[in-house]
C-alpha positions in Angstrom: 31.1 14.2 -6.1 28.5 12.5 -7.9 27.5 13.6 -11.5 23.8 13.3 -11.0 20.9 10.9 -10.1 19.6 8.3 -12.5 16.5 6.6 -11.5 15.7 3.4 -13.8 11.8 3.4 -14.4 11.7 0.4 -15.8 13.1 -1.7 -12.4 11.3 0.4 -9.9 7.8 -0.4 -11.9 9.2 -4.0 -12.0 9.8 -3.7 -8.5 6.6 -2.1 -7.9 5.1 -4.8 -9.6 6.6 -8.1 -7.9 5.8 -6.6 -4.6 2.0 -6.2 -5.6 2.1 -9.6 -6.7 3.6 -10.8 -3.9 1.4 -9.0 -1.6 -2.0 -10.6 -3.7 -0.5 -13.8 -3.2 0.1 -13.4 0.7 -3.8 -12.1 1.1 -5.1 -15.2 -1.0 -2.7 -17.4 1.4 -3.9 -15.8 5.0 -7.4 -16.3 3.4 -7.4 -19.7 2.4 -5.4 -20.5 5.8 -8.0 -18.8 7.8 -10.5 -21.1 5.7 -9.0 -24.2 6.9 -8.6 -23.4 10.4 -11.7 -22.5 10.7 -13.2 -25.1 9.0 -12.4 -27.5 11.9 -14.3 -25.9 14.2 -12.8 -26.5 18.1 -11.7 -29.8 17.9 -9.8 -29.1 21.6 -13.4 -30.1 23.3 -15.7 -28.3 25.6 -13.8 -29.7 28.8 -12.1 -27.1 31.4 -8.3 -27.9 29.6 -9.8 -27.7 26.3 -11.9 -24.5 26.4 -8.7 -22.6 28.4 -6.4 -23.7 25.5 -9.6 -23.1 22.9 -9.4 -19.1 24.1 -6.0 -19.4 24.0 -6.2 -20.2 20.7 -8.5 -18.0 18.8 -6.6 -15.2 20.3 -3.4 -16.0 18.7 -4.9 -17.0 15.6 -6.8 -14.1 15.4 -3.6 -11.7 16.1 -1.6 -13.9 13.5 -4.0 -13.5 11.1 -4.4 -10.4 11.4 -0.3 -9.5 10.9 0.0 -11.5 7.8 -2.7 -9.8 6.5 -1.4 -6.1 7.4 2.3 -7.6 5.8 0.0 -8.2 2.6 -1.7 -5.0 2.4 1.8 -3.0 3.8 3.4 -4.5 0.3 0.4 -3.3 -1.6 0.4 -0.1 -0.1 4.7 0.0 -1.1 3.9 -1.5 -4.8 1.2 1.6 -5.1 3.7 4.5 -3.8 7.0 2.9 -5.8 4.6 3.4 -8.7 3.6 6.6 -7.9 7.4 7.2 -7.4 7.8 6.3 -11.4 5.4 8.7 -12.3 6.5 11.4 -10.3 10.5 10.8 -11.6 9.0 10.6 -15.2 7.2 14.0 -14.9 9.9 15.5 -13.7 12.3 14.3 -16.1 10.0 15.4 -19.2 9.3 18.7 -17.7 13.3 19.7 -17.0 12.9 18.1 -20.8 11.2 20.6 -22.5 12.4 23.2 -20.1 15.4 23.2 -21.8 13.9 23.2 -25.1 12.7 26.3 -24.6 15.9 27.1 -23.3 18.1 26.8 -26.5 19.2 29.6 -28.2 19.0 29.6 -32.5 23.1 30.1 -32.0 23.0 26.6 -29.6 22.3 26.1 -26.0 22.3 29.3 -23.4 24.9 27.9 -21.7 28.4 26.2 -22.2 30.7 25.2 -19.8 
């Protein structure tokens, strides 16, 4: 049986924290692809092959897109709740803290085992 349950604040705020970076850096990637692909306009043509692969395309840019971006803001979102993870272990910790302060008798501590 196990003797308890340590959480180590300091790696789940670094963890936290390489996942929030990592998700900034995959939103400033999706928007500086989204910039380039879009900057070269529809080079595919205006003929009957290249307007069916043109819609093609934009639709399966648009969906790609659109998934890296949600993976970007998904590790955000798991950065922000690790953190708030932290905080919530630490408050707990310093309230069963001074709990039992208050819980010490002037003879020592109410109970022994």
């Amino acid at each position: 049986m196990a003797n308890g349950i340590e959480v180590d604040l300091d790696a789940l705020r670094a963890a936290a924290d390489s996942l929030a970076a990592t998700g900034q850096q995959l939103g400033a990637a999706v928007s500086g692809l989204e910039s380039t692909v879009n900057g070269a306009g529809s080079p595919w043509g205006a003929d009957e092959a290249g307007s069916l692969f043109g819609a093609v395309y934009v639709e399966v840019l648009t969906h790609a897109l659109d998934v890296f971006r949600s993976m970007g803001d998904q590790l955000l979102e798991t950065s922000a709740n690790l953190d708030q993870s932290a905080d919530a272990y630490e408050a707990i910790d310093t309230a069963n803290s001074e709990l039992f302060t208050r819980m010490e008798l002037p003879s020592g501590y109410a109970a022994t085992s």
